[in-house]
C-alpha positions as CSV (number, residue, x, y, z in Angstrom):
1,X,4.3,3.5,-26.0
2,X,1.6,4.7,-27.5
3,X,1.2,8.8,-28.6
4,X,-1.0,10.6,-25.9
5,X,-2.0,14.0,-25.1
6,X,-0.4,15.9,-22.0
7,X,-2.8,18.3,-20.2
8,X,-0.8,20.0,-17.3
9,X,-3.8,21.3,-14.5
10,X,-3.5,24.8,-13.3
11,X,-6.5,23.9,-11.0
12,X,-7.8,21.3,-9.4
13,X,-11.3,22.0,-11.2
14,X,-9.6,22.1,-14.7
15,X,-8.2,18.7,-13.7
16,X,-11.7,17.1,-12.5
17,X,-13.3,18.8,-15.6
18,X,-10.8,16.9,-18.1
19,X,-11.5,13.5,-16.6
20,X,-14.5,11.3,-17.7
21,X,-17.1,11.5,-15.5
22,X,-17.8,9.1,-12.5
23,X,-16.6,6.2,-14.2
24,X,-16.3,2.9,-11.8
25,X,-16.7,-0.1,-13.8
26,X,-14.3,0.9,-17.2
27,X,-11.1,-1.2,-17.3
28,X,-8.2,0.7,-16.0
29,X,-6.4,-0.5,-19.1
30,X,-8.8,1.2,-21.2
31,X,-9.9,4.4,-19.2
32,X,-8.8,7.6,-21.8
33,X,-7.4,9.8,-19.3
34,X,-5.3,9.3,-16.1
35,X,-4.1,11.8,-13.7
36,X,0.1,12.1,-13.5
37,X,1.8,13.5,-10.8
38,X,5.4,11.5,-10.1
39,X,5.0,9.4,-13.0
40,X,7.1,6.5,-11.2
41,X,4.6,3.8,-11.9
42,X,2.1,4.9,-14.7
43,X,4.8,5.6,-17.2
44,X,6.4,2.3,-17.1
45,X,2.6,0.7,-17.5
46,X,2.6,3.4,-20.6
47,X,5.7,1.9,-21.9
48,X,5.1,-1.7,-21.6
49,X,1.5,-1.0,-23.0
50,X,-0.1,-2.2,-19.8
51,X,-1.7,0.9,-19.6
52,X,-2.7,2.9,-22.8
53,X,-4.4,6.5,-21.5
54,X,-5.0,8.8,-24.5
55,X,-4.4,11.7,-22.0
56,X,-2.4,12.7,-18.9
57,X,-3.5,15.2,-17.2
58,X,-0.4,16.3,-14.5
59,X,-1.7,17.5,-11.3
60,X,1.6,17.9,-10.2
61,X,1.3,21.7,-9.9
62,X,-2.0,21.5,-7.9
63,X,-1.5,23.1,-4.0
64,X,-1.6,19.4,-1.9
65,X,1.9,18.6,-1.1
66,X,1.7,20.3,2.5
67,X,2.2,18.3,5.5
68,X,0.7,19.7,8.6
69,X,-0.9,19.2,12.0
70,X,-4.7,18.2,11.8
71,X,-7.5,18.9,14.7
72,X,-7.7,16.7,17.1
73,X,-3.7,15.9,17.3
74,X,-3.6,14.1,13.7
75,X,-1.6,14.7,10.8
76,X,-2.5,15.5,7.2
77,X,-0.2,14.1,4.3
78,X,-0.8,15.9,1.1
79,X,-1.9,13.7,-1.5
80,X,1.5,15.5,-3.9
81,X,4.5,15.3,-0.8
82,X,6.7,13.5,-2.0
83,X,7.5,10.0,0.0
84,X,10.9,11.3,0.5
85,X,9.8,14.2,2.3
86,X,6.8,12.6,4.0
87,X,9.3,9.8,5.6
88,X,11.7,12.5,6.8
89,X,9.0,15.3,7.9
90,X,9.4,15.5,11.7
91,X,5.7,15.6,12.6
92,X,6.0,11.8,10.8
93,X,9.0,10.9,12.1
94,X,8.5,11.8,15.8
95,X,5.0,10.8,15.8
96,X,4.3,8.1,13.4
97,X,8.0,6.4,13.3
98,X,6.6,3.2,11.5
99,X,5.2,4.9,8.4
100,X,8.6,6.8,8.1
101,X,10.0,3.0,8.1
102,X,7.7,1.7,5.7
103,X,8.7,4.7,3.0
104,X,12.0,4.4,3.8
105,X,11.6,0.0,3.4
106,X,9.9,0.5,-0.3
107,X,11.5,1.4,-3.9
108,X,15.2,3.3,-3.7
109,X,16.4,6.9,-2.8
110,X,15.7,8.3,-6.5
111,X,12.3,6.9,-6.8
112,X,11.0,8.2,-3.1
113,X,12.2,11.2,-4.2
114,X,9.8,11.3,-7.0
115,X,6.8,9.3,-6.1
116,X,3.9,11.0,-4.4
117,X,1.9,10.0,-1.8
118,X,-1.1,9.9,-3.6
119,X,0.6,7.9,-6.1
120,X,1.8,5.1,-4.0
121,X,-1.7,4.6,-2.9
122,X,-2.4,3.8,-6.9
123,X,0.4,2.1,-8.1
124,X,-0.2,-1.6,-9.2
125,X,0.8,-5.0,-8.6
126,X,3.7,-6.5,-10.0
127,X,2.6,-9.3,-11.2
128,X,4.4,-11.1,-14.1
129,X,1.6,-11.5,-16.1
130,X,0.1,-8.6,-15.7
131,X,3.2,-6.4,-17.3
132,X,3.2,-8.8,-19.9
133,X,1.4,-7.8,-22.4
134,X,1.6,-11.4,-24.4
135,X,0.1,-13.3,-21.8
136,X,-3.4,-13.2,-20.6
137,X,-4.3,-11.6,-17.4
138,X,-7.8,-10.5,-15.9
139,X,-6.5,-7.6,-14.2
140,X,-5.0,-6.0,-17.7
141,X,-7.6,-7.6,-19.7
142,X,-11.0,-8.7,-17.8
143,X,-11.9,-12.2,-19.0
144,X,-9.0,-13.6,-20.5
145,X,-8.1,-15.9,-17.8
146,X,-5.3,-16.3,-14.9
147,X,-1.6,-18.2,-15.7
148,X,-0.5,-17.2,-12.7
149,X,-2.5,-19.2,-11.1
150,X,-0.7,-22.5,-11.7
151,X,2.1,-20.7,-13.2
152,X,4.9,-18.1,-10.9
153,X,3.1,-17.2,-8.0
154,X,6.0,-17.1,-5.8
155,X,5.3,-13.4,-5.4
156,X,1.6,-13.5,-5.3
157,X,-1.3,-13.6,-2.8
158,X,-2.1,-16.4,-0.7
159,X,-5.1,-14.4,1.1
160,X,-8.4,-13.0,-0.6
161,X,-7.9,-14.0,-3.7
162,X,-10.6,-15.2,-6.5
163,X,-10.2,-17.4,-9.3
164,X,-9.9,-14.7,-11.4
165,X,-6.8,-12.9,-9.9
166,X,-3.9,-13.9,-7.3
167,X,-2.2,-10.6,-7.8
168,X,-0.6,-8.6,-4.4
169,X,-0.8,-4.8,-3.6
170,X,2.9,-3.8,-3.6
171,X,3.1,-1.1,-1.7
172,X,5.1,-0.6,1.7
173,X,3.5,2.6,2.9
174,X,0.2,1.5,2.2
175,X,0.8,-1.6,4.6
176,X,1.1,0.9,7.7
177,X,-1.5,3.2,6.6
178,X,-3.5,0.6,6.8
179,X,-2.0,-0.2,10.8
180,X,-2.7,3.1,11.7
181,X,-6.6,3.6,9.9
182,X,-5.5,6.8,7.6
183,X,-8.5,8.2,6.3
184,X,-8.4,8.9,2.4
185,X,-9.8,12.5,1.0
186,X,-10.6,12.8,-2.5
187,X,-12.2,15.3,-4.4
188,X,-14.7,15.0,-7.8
189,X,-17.1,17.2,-9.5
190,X,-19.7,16.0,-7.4
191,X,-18.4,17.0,-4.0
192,X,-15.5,15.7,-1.5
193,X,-15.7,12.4,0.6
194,X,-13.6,10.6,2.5
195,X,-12.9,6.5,2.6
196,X,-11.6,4.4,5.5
197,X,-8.4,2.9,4.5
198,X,-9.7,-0.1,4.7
199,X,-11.8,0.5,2.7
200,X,-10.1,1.9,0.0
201,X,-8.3,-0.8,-2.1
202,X,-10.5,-3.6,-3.4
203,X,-9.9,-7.4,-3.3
204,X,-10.3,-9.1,-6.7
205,X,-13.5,-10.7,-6.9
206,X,-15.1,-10.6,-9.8
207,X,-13.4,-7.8,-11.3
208,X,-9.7,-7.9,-10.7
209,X,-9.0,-4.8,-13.0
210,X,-10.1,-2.1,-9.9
211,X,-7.6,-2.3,-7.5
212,X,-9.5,0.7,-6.1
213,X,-13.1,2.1,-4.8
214,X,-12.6,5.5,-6.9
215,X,-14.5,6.6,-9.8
216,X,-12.3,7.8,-12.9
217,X,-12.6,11.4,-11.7
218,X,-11.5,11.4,-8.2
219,X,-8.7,12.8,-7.1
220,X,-6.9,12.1,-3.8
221,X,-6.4,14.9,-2.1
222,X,-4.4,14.7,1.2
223,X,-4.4,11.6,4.1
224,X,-5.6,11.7,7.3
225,X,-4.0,10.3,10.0
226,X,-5.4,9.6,13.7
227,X,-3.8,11.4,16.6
228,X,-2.7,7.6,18.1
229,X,1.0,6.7,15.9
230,X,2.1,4.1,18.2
231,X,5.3,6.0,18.6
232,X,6.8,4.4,21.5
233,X,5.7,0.9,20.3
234,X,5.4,0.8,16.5
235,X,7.4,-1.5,13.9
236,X,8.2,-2.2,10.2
237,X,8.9,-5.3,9.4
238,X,9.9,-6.3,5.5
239,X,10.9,-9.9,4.6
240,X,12.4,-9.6,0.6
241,X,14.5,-11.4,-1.5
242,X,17.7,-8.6,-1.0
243,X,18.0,-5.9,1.3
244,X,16.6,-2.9,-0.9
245,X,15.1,-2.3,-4.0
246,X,13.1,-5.1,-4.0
247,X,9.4,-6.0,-3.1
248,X,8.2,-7.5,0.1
249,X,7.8,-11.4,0.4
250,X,5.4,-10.6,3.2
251,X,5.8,-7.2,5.1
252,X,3.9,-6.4,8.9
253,X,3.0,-3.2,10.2
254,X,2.3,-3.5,13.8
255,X,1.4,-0.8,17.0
256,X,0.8,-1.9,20.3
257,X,-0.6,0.8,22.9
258,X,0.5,-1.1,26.0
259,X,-0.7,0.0,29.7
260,X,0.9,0.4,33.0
261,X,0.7,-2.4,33.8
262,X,2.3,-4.0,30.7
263,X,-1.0,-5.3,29.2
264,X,-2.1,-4.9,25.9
265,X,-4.9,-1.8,25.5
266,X,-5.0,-1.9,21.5
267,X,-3.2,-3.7,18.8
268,X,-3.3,-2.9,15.4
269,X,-2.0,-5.0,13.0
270,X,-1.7,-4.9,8.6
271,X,0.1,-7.2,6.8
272,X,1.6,-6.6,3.1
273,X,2.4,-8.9,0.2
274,X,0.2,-11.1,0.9
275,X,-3.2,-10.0,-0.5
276,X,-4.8,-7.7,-3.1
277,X,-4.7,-4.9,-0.5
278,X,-3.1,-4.3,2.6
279,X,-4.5,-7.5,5.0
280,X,-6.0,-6.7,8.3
281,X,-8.4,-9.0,10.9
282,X,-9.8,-6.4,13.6
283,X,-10.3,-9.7,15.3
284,X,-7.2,-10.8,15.5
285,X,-6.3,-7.2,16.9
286,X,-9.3,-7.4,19.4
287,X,-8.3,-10.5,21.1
288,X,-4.8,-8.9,22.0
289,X,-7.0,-6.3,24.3
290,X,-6.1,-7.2,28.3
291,X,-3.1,-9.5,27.1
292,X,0.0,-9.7,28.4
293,X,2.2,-9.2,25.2
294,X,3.7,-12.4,25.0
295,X,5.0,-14.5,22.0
296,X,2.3,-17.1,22.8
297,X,-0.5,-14.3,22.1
298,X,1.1,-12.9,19.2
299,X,1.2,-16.4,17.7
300,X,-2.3,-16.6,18.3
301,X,-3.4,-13.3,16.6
302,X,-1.2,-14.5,13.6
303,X,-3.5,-17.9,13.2
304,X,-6.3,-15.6,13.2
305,X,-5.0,-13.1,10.6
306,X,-3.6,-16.3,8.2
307,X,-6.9,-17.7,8.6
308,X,-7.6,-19.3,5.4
309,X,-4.6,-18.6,3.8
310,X,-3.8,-20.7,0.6
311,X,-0.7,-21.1,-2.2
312,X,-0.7,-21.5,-5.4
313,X,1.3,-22.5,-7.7
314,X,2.4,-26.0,-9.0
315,X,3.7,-27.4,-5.6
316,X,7.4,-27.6,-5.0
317,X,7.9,-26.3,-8.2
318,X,9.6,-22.5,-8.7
319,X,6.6,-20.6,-8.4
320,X,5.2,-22.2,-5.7
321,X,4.1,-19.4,-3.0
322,X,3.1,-21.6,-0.1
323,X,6.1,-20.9,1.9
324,X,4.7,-17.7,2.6
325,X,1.8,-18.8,4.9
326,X,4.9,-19.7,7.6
327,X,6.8,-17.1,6.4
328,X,3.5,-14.2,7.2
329,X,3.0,-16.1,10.8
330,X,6.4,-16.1,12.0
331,X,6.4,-12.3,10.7
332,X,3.7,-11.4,12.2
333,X,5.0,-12.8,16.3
334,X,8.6,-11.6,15.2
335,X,7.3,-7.9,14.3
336,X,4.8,-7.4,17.1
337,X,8.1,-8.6,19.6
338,X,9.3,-5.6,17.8
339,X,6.7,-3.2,18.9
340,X,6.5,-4.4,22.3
341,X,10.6,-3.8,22.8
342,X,10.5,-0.7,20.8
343,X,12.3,-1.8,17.7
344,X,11.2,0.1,15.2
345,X,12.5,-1.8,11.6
346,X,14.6,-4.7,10.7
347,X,16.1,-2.5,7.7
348,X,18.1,0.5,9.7
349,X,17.0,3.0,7.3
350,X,16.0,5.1,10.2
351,X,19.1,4.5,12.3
352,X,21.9,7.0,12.8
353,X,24.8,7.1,9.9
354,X,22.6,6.3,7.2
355,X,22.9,8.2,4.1
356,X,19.3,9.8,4.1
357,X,16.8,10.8,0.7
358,X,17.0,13.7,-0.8
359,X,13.9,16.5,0.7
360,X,12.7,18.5,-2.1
């Protein structure tokens, strides 16, 4: 690792001020200053020099790690809660039971208690390539090509990619923000705004080194979520190679708002491990309206969300990835079953008896 200067915030416009200004289109390998606040993810980029920031400045202290009812009957997640407490918060728990899931699927006990919301919206892929720093990679160096492509993609994406990056988002919560259209508030020295979580990571195109829409000196400051939490019928489910610690194969957030009558109103549906960002076809969620909730329909709105999906790989070899596309459409029927029946996660982390995280 290389030497760097620490720069802890007392306020949030001492930490905007020490950022460089309103940069989008640097390399986030060679941007000179990064914000800090759990550390869980940047300082192991720092240490395999997959990241080199000349600066840190720690945000850590800043006053967003409240969680608290929003206007309207949402919820606010500071940006700096910790994932530990957000999945255990009762306002999450009792009203958004599949987020809690999708914290609880992700990482282990000692790292939730650490990593910050705003955090696990930033962390990066886990590519191979990418943390190695002797092989090329677009994402940690634009330009220098893509092994992974031909090489071990078991992991990788098999929807949205370019020929310049394969690489998957790897995050669990971020996979049922994405189900339940959080809104995203940052802050900058031009003013606040907010970004549509779909809106707010990036698929690789041409530049696979932004994995998000922010400038260099934004900062996330809490997450909105929408009053409707798809309590009664909301799951989580995570396909992985072991049952924790490890990253999802293909993950599938899923809400159904089902009427009297049994019939589908709304359907939201975000799939994980599979693309650059969390993957979602309003389509496929649209055509689920009036429905009867049945595996046949749910088959169908997983053909329209795998639409184009495509491995890679050298085929049949160890790397190969194109399992996944029947992996993600049997995930996809299997966890909206879930939501209609009311079963919330195939990992029981919410279940009684379990030994539960730490809540700072």
């Amino acid at each position: 690792m290389r030497g760097f200067d620490y720069v802890p915030a007392t306020d949030i416009g001492m930490a905007l001020a020490t950022m460089p200004q309103g940069m989008h289109h640097a390399s986030e390998r060679a941007l000179p200053a990064k914000f800090i606040a759990g550390g869980t993810n940047l300082i192991d980029l720092m240490k395999e020099s997959v990241m080199r920031p000349r600066r840190l400045v720690d945000v850590g202290r800043l006053p967003f790690a409240g969680i608290e009812e929003a206007e309207g009957g949402g919820v606010r997640l500071g940006a700096l809660a910790r994932n530990a407490a957000t999945a255990h918060h009762p306002l999450v728990r009792e009203r958004y039971p599949l987020l809690a899931a999708a914290i609880l699927a992700g990482a282990s006990p000692q790292i939730r208690n650490m990593a910050t919301n705003g955090g696990n919206l930033m962390q990066r892929t886990r590519c191979h390539y990418f943390y190695d720093v002797a092989v090329p990679c677009n994402k940690r160096e634009p330009g220098t090509g893509c092994p992974a492509r031909d090489g071990l993609a078991r992991q990788l994406a098999i929807l949205g990619t370019s020929d310049q990056c394969i690489a998957t988002h790897p995050s669990d919560m971020c996979v049922a923000l994405a189900a339940l259209e959080a809104v995203v508030h940052v802050r900058s020295p031009r003013g606040e705004r907010t970004v549509p979580f779909s809106d707010f990571h990036r698929l690789p195109g041409s530049e696979p080194d932004r994995d998000t829409v922010l400038a260099s000196d934004e900062l996330i400051t809490h997450i909105a979520l929408p009053a409707q939490g798809f309590a009664q019928h909301g799951a989580y489910l995570k396909v992985r190679d072991r049952a924790s610690y490890a990253f999802a194969l293909v993950s599938v957030a899923a809400g159904l708002d089902l009427g009297g009558d049994g019939r589908i109103r709304a359907a939201r549906i975000a799939v994980g491990g599979v693309a650059h960002k969390p993957w979602r076809v309003p389509e496929a969620e649209e055509a689920l309206a009036g429905r009867e909730p049945t595996a046949e329909a749910f088959a169908q709105a997983a053909e329209r969300l795998l639409q184009g999906a495509r491995g890679h790989g050298a085929p049949g070899g160890p790397g190969d990835n194109r399992f996944k596309i029947e992996l993600a459409r049997r995930a996809i029927v299997r966890a909206l079953e879930m939501a209609r029946d009311g079963e919330l996660t195939n990992t029981g982390e919410l279940g009684a008896g379990h030994v539960q995280d730490a809540q700072p």
